[in-house]
C-alpha positions as CSV (number, residue, x, y, z in Angstrom):
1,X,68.0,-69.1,-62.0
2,X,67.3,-71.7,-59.1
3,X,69.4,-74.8,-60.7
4,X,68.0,-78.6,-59.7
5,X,69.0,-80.4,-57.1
6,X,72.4,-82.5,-58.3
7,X,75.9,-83.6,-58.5
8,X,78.2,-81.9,-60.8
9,X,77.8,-85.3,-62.9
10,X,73.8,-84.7,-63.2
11,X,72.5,-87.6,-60.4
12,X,69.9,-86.9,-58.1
13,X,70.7,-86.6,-54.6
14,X,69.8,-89.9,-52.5
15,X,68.3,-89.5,-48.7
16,X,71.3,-90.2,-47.3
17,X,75.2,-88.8,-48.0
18,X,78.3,-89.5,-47.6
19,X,78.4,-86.6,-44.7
20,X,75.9,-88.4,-43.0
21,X,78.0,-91.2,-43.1
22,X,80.7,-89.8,-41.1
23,X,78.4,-87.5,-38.6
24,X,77.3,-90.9,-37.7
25,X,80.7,-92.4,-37.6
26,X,81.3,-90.5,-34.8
27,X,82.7,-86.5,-35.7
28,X,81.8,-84.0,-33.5
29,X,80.4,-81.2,-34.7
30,X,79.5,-77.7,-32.9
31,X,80.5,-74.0,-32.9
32,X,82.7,-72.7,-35.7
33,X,86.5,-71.6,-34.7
34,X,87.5,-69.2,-37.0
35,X,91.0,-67.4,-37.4
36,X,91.8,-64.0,-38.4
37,X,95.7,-63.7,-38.0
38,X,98.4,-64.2,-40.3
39,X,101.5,-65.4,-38.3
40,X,100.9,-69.0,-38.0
41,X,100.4,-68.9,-41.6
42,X,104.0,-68.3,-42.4
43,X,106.7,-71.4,-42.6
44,X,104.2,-74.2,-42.9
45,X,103.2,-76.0,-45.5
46,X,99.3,-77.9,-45.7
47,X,97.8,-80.4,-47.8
48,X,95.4,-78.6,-49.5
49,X,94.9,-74.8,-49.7
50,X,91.0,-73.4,-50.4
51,X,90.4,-70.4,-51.6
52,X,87.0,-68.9,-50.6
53,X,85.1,-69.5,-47.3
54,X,81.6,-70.0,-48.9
55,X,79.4,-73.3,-48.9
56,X,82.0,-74.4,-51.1
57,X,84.8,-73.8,-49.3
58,X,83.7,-74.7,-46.3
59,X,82.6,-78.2,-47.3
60,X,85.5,-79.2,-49.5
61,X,87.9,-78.3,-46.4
62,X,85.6,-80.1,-44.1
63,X,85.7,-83.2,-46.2
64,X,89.3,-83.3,-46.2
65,X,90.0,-82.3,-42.9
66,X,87.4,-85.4,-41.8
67,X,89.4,-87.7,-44.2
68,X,92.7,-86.8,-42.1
69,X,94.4,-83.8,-44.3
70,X,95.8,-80.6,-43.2
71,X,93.8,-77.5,-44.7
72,X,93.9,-73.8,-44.5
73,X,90.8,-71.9,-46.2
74,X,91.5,-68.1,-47.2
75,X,88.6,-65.8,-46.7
76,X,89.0,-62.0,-48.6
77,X,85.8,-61.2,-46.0
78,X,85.5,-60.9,-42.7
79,X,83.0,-63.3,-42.4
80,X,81.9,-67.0,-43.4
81,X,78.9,-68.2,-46.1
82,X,80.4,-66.2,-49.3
83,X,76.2,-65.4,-50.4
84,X,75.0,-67.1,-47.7
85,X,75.0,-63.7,-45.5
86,X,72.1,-63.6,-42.9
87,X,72.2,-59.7,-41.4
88,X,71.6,-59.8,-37.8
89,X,71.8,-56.2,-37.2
90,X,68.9,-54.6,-39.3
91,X,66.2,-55.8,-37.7
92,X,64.5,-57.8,-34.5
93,X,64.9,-60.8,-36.8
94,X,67.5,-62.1,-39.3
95,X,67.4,-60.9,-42.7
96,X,69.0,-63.0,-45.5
97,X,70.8,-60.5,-47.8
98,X,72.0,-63.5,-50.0
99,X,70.9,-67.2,-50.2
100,X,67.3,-67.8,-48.9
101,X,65.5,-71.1,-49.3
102,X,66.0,-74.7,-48.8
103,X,64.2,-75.9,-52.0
104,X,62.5,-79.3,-51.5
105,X,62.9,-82.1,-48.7
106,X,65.7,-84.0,-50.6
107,X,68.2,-81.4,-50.4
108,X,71.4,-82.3,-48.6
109,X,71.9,-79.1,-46.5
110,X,68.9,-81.0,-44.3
111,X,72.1,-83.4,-43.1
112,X,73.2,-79.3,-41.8
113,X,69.8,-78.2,-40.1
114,X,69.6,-81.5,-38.3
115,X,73.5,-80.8,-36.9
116,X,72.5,-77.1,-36.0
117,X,69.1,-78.3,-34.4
118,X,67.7,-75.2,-36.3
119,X,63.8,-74.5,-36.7
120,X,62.7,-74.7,-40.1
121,X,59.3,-72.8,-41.7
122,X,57.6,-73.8,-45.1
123,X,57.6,-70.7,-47.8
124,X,53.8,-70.5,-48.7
125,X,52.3,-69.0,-52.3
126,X,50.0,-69.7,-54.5
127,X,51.1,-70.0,-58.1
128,X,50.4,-73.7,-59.3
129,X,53.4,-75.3,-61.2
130,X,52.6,-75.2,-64.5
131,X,52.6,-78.4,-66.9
132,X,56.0,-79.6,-68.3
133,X,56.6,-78.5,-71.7
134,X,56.5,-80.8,-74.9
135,X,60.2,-80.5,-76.2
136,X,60.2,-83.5,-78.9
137,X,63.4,-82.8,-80.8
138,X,67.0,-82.2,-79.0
139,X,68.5,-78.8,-79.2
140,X,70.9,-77.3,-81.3
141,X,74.9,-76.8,-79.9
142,X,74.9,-72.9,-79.9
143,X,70.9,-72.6,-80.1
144,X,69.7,-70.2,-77.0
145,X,66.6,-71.3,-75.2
146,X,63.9,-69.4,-76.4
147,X,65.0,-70.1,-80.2
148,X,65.1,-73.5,-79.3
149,X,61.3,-73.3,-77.6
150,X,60.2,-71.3,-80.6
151,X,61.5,-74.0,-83.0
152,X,60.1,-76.6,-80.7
153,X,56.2,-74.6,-80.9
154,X,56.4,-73.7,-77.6
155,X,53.6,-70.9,-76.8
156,X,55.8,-67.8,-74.7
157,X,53.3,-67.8,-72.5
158,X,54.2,-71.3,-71.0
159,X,57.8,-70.9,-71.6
160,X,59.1,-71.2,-67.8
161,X,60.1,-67.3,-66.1
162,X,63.6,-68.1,-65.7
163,X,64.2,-64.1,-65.6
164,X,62.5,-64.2,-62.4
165,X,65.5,-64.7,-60.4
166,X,68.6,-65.3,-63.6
167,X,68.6,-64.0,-67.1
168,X,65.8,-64.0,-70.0
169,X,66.0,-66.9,-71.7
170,X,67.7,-65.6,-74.9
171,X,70.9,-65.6,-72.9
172,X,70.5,-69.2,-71.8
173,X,72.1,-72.5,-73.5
174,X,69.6,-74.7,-75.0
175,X,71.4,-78.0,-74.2
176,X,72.7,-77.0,-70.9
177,X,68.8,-76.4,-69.8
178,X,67.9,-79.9,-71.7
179,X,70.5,-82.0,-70.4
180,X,70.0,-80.3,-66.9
181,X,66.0,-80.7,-66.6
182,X,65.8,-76.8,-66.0
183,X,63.3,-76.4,-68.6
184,X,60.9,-78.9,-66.7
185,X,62.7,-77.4,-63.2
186,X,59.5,-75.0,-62.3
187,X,56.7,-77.7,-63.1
188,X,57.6,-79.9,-60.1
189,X,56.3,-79.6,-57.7
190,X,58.2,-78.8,-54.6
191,X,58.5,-77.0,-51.1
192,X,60.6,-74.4,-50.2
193,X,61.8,-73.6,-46.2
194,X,63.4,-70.7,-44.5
195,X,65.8,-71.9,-41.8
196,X,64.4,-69.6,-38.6
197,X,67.1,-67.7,-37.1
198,X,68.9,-67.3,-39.6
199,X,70.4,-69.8,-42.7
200,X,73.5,-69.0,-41.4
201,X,72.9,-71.3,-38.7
202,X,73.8,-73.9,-41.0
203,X,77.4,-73.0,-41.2
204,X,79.0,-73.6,-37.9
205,X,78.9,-77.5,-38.6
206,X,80.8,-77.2,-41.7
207,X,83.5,-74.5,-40.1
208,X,83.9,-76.4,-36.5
209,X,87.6,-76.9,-36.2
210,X,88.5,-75.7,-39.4
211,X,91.6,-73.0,-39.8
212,X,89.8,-70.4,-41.5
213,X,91.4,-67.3,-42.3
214,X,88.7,-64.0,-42.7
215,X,90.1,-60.7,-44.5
216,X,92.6,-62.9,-46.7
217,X,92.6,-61.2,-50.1
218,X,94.2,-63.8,-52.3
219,X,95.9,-62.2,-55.3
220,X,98.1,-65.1,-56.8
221,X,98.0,-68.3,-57.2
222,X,101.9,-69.9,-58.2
223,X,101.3,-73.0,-59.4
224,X,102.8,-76.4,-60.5
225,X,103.4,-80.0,-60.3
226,X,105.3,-79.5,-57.1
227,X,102.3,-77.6,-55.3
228,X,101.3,-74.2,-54.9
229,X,101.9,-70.8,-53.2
230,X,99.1,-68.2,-52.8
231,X,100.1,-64.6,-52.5
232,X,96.8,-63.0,-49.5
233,X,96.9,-59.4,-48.2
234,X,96.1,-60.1,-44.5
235,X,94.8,-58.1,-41.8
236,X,98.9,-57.9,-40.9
237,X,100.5,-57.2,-44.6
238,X,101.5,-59.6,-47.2
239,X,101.6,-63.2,-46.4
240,X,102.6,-66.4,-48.6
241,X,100.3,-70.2,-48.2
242,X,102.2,-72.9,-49.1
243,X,100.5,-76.2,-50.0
244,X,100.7,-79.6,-52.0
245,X,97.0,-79.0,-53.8
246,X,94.9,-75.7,-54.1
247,X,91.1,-75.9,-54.2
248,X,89.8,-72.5,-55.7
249,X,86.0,-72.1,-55.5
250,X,86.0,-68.0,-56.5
251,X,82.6,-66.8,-58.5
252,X,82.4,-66.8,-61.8
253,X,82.7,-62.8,-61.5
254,X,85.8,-62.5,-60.0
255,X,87.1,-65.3,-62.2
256,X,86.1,-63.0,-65.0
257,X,87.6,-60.1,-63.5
258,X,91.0,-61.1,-63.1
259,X,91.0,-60.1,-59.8
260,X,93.1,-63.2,-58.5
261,X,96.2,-63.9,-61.0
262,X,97.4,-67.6,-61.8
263,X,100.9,-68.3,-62.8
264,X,101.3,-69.3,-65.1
265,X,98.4,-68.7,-66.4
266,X,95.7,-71.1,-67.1
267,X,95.9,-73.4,-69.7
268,X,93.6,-71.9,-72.6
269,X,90.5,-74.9,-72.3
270,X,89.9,-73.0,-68.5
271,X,90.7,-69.9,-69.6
272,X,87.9,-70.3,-72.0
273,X,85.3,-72.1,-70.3
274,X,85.9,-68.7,-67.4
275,X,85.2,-66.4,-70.8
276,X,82.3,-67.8,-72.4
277,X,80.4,-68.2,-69.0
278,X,78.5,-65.6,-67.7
279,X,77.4,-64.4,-64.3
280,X,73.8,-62.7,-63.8
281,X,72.7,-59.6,-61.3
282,X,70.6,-59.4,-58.2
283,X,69.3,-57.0,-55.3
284,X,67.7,-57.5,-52.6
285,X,65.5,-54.5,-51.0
286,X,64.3,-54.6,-47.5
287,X,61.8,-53.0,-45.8
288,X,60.6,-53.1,-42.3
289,X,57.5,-51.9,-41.6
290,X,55.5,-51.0,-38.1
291,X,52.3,-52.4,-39.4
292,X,51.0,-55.5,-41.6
293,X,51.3,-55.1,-45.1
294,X,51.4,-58.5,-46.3
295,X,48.3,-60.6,-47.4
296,X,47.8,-63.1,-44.2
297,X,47.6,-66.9,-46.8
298,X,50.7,-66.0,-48.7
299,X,54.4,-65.9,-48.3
300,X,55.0,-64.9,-52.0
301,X,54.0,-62.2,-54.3
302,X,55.0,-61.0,-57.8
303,X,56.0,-64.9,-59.1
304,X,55.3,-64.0,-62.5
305,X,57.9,-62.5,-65.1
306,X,55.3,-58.8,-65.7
307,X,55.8,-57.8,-61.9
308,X,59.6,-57.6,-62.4
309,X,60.0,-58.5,-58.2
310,X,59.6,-61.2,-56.2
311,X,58.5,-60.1,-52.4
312,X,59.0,-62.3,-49.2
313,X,57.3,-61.8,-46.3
314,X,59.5,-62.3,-43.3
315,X,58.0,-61.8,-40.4
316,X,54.0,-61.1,-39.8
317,X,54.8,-60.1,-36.3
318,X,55.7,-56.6,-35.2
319,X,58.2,-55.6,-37.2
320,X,57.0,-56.7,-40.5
321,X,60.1,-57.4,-42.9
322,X,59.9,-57.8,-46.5
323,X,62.1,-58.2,-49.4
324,X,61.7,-57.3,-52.9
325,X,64.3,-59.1,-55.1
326,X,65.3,-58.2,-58.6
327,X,67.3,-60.3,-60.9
328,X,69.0,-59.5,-64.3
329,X,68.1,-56.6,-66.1
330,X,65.9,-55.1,-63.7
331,X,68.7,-55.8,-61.2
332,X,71.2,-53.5,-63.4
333,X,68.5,-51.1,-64.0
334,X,67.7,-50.4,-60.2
335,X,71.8,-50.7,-59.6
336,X,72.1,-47.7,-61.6
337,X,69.1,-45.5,-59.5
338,X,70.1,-43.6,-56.4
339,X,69.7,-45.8,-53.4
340,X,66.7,-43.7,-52.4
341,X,65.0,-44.0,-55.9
342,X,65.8,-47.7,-55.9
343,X,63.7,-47.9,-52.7
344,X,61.0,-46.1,-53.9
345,X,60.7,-48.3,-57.0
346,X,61.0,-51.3,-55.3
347,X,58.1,-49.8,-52.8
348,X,55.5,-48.9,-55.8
349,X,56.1,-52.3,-56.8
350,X,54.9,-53.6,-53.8
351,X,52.0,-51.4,-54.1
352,X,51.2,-52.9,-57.0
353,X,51.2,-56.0,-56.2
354,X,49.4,-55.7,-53.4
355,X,46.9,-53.6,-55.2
356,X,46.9,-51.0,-52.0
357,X,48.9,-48.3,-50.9
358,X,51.5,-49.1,-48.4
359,X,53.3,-46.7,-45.6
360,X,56.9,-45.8,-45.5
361,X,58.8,-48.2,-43.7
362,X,60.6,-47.7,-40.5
363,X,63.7,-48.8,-41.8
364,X,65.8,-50.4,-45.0
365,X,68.7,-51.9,-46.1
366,X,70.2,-54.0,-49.5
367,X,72.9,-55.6,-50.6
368,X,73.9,-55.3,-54.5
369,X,76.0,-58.3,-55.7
370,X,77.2,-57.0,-58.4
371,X,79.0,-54.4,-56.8
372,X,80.0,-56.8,-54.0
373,X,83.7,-57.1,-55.1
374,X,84.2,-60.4,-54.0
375,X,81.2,-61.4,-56.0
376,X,81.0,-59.3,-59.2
377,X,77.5,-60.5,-59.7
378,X,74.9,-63.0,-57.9
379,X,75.6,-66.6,-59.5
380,X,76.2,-68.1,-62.6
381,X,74.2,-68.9,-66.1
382,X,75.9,-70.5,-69.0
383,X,75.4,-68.8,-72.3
384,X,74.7,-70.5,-75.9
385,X,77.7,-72.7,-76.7
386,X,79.4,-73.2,-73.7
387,X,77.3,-76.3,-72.1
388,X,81.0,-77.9,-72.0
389,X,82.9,-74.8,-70.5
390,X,81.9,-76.1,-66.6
391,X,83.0,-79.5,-67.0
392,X,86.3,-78.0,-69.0
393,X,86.7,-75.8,-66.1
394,X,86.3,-78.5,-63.2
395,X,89.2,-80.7,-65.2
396,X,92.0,-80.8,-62.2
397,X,95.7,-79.3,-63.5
398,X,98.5,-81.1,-63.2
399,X,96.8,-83.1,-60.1
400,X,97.6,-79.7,-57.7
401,X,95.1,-76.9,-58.9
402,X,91.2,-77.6,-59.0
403,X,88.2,-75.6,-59.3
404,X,84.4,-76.0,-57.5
405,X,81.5,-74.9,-57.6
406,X,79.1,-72.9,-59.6
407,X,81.7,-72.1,-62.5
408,X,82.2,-76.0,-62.2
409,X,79.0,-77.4,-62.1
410,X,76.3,-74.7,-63.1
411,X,74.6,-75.3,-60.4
412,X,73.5,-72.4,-58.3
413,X,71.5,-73.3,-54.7
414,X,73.0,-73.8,-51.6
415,X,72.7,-77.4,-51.5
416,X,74.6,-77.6,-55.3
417,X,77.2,-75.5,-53.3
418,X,77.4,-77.9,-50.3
419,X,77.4,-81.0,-52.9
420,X,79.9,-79.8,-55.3
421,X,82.6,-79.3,-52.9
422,X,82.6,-82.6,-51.6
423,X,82.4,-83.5,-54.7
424,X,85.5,-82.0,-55.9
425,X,87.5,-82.7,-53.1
426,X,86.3,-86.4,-53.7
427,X,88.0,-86.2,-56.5
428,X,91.4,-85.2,-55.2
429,X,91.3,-87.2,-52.5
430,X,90.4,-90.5,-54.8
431,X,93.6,-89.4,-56.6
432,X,96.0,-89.7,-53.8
């Protein structure tokens, strides 16, 4: 689901960061210079070594780099953002195949848009947040959240629709929702934005100077007091990264998977906080059309837990563009259609929520996250009993090996993203 706005140690974000702090201070920020090669990887050793190019990534390397540390940042793609991916090529207009929507005025990826001098729109629809819910007695350590809602008298039909866009609630942990607000989370009221042009445009001040290096598979990570070496497959072969500290901001998917070996391996606390967590699935349909198809007031459709979709209206202008997202189990069950029945559902959903017929679009494309296999999955949800399992995960090893984000903090926006790895980098600078 859409996580609040906070630091991995649950405060509220304040109007003005530490970022801004050192934008103003004087760094210069513009175009991103990215690297691709592998030779000037060999025979050098850096300060820190990040695994994963996403808004993780990116930030904790730009907040060491601005505090005066060497960093190199392995990318497996061959591109930046992780699930920030904007398509540029489908349509007239960028389509966000990943990450979507600034939520609310107080999030710190603003500090980002004001750096790009990108053009911002308000997401409109209708649906009125509903009134918080009366929760009078804490929640049980391995109680999932609708047990702990149905204990608490909590009618189902004001329990929030968290399914909309993570898992049913059944799946959820009790206290991670309660100490996290995410109960409450849909009955504020906030405003969502669309960065025009693209959310993408929000990365070049992040990766601006930094030595990135795209279609770097990482498949070890040695590790020890002494520093670390990564083992990448490269666009040249087999290369070896050699650094003091490693910052590894993976999804919780690939974590799962094994897909990136640690020796040794992880003490048992992280590898079980990587077991009981759980990752959720999402796919996004688009559709262009050559005609309006959208209601003219609204922005939104299908924000209710019975349609099964969400639909975004991208563009009113000729083409139209829309998206129907999916989440969860209706994710998995589309993932398993053909991709021509998948559209097709998708399509007669729309119909139905428009309450009309609609014509075939001109053109379509998706992206499924859970068969991305640098994502295994969209983003994380923690489970009954393992409220603890981020923190246990986000605890640094033998001062050299950290983790960020999500798996780390729970947290699964854009801005938590762009928080959590300066806040984890913070961290290792603080400790020397």
């Amino acid at each position: 689901m859409t996580a609040d706005v906070r630091h991995s140690d649950g405060r509220a974000p304040g109007p003005l960061s530490r970022r801004s702090l050192l934008v103003g201070g004087g760094v210069l920020l513009g175009g991103a210079a990215v690297a691709g090669g592998t030779a000037a990887l060999r025979g050098r050793r850096w300060d820190v070594a990040v695994v994963g190019a996403g808004v993780t990534g990116l930030s904790a390397a730009r907040n060491l780099v601005d505090h005066g540390r060497s960093a190199v940042v392995l990318e497996a793609r061959d591109r930046i953002g992780g699930q920030l991916y904007t398509d540029h090529d489908f349509s007239s207009i960028p389509v966000e195949l990943g990450a979507g929507l600034i939520h609310g005025r107080e999030a710190y990826t603003w500090e980002l848009v004001r750096e790009a001098a990108a053009e911002t729109v308000r997401v409109r629809h209708g649906n009125g947040a509903p009134e918080p819910l009366d929760t009078p007695g804490p929640p049980r350590e391995d109680e999932d959240a609708a047990a702990y809602l149905r204990r608490m008298g909590v009618p189902e039909e004001r329990w929030p629709p968290v399914s909309i866009d993570n898992e049913p609630l059944h799946r959820w942990s009790a206290v991670w929702m309660s100490e996290y607000g995410l109960f409450d989370w849909w009955s504020v009221p906030r405003e969502n934005f669309r960065v025009v042009g693209g959310y993408d445009r929000i990365l070049p001040p992040l990766a601006h100077d930094l030595d990135v290096r795209l279609s770097h598979v990482v498949r070890r990570v040695r590790w020890s007091g002494r520093g670390v070496t990564l083992t990448a497959q490269g666009p040249d072969g087999t290369v070896e990264v050699r650094a003091d500290r490693c910052v590894v901001t993976l999804p919780i998917g690939v974590l799962k998977a094994g897909d990136v070996v640690f020796d040794p391996p992880l003490p048992t606390g992280h590898r079980d906080a990587v077991e009981s967590l759980d990752r959720t699935d999402a796919l996004k349909l688009v559709y262009e059309f050559d005609r309006p198809v959208f209601p003219t007031d609204e922005d939104v459709l299908g924000w209710d837990e019975d349609s099964g979709f969400v639909f975004w209206c991208l563009s009113r202008e000729d083409p139209e563009v829309v998206v129907a997202w999916a989440a969860g189990e209706n994710a998995r069950r589309l993932s398993d259609l053909d991709p021509d029945a998948r559209f097709a559902d998708g399509l007669a959903a729309l119909a139905e929520a428009l309450g009309e017929d609609v014509p075939e679009p001109v053109a379509r494309t998706t992206h499924d996250w859970a068969g991305d296999v640098f994502s295994r999955g969209a983003y994380l949800f923690v489970p009954p009993g393992a409220h603890d399992a981020p923190a246990a995960l986000g605890a640094p090893l033998e001062g050299v090996l950290y983790f960020a984000g999500e798996p780390t903090t729970g947290e699964n926006t854009v801005d938590g993203a762009y928080a959590g790895g300066y806040d984890t980098t913070d961290r290792l600078l603080a400790e020397g």
